[in-house]
VMD Tcl script that draws the C-alpha trace (Angstrom):
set ca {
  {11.34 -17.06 -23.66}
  {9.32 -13.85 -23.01}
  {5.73 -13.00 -23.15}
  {4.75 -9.12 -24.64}
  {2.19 -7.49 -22.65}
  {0.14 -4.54 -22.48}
  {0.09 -2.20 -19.69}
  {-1.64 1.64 -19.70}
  {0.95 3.28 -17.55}
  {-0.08 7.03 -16.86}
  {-2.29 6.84 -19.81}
  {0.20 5.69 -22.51}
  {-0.43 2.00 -24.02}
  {2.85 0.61 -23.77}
  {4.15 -2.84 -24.55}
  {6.72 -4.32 -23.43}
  {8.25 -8.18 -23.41}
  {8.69 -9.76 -19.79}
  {9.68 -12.88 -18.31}
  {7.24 -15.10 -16.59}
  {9.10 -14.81 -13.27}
  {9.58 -10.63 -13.53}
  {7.86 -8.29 -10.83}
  {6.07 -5.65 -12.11}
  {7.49 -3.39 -9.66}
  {10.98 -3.89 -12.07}
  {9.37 -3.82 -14.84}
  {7.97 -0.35 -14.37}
  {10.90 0.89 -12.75}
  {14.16 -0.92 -14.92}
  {12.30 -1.54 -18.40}
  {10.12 1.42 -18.44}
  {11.72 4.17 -16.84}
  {9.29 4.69 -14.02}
  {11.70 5.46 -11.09}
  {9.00 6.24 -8.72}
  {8.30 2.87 -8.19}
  {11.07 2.03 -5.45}
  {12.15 -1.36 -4.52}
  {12.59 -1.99 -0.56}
  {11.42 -5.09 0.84}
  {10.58 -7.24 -1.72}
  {8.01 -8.87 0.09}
  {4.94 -6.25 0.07}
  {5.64 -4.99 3.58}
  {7.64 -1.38 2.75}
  {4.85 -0.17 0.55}
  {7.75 1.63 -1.18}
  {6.71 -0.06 -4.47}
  {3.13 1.45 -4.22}
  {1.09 2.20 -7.55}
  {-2.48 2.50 -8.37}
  {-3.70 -0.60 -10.56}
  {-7.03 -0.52 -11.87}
  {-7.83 1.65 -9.01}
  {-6.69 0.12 -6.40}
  {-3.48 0.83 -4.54}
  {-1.45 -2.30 -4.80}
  {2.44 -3.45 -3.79}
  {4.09 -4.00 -7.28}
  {6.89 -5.81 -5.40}
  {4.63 -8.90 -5.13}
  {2.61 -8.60 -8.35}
  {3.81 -10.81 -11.55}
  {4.10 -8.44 -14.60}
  {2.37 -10.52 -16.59}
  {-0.25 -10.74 -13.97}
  {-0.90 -6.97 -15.39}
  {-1.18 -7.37 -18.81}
  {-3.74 -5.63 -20.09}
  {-4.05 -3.32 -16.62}
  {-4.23 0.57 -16.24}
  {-1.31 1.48 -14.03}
  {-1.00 4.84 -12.24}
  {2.94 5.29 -10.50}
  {3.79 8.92 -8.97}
  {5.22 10.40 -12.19}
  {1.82 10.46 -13.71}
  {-0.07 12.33 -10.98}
  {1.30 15.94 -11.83}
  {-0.97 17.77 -14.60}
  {0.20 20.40 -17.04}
  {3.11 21.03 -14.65}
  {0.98 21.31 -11.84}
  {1.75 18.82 -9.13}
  {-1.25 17.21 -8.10}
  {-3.37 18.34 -4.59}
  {-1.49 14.98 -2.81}
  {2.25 16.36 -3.64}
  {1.39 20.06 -3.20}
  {0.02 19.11 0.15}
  {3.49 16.66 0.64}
  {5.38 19.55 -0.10}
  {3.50 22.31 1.94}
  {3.36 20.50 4.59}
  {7.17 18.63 4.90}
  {5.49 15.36 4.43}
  {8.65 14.01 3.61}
  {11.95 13.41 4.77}
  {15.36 12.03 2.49}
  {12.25 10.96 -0.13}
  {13.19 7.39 -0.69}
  {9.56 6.66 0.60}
  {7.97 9.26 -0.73}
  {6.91 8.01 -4.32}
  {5.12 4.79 -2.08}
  {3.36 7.33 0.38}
  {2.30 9.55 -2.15}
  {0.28 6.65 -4.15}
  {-0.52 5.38 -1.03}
  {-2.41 9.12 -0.03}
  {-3.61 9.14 -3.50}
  {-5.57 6.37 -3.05}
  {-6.83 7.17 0.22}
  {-8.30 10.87 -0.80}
  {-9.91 9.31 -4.01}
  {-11.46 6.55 -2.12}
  {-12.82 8.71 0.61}
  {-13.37 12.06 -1.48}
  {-17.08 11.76 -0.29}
  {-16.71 11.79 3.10}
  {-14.65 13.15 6.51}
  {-11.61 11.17 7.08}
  {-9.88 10.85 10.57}
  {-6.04 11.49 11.24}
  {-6.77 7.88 13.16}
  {-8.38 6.37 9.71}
  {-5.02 8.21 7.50}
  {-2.85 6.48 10.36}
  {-4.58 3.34 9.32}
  {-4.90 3.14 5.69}
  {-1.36 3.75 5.78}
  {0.07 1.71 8.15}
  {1.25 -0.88 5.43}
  {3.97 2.24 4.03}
  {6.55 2.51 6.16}
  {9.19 5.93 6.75}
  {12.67 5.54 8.48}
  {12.78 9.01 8.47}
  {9.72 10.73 10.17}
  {7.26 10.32 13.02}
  {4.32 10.29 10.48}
  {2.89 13.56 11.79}
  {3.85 15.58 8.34}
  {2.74 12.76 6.27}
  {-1.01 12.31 7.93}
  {-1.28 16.58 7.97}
  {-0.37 16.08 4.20}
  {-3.19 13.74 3.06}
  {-5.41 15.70 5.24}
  {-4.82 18.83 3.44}
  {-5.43 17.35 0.25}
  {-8.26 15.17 1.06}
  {-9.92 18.83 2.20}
  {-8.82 20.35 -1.01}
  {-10.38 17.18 -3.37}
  {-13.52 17.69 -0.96}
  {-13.68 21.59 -1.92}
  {-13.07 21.18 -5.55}
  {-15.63 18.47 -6.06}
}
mol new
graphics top color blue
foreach p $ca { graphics top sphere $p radius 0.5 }
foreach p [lrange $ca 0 end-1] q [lrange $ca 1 end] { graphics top cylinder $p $q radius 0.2 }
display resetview
């Protein structure tokens, strides 16, 4: 028997009817359409499954869905504005932060996070390294992906 809950997923209220033992991570991704949210490990080490949840970046891969009823979800499809990517994929792209792009979605959440939560203050390629070290890439040495989240932690820092 399911439970209907309530999540705000890129700013849309949306409902939806889960069963007590479904991860959000397929929830957002098989019942709602959000294919962003990758599935790798299952076990909150890949970081592939990376959203923001009432802003904090969080592993949907070990989250109950109806542990987020009622939460404010952010997942890579609603970063982009008026058909502008947003300063973390612009810098992704600029810079060849990624590789085939299976991990991408998780990084670029993952980056998100870390240029909101620092946007008042210098960040390290060390402290980048670090803050990301739970995401992991099969395809790259890294270097792209920390010059990436560099770049747009400088560009949040200008604008603000």
């Amino acid at each position: 028997m399911g439970q209907v809950i309530t999540l705000k997923v890129n700013g849309v209220l949306r409902e939806v009817e889960v069963e007590p033992y479904e991860l959000l991570a397929d929830v957002l991704r098989d019942k709602l359409g959000y294919k962003g949210v990758k599935k790798g490990c299952w076990r909150g080490e890949c970081g592939l499954c990376t959203i923001i949840m009432n802003g904090e970046a969080v592993k949907s891969c070990i989250i109950l869905a109806v542990e987020a009823d009622g939460a404010e979800i952010e997942t890579v499809e609603g970063l982009a504005r008026n058909g502008r990517l947003s300063p973390v994929q612009d810098a992704y792209v600029k810079n060849a932060g990624l590789q085939c792009g299976f991990c991408t979605p998780g990084f670029i959440m993952a980056s998100e996070y870390i240029v909101r939560r620092n946007a008042n203050r210098e960040i390290t390629p060390g402290e980048v390294r670090s803050a990301l070290s739970g995401t992991i890439c099969r395809c790259t040495g890294y270097k792209q992906i920390i010059d990436s989240v560099l770049e747009a932690h400088r560009r949040i820092k200008i604008v603000r």
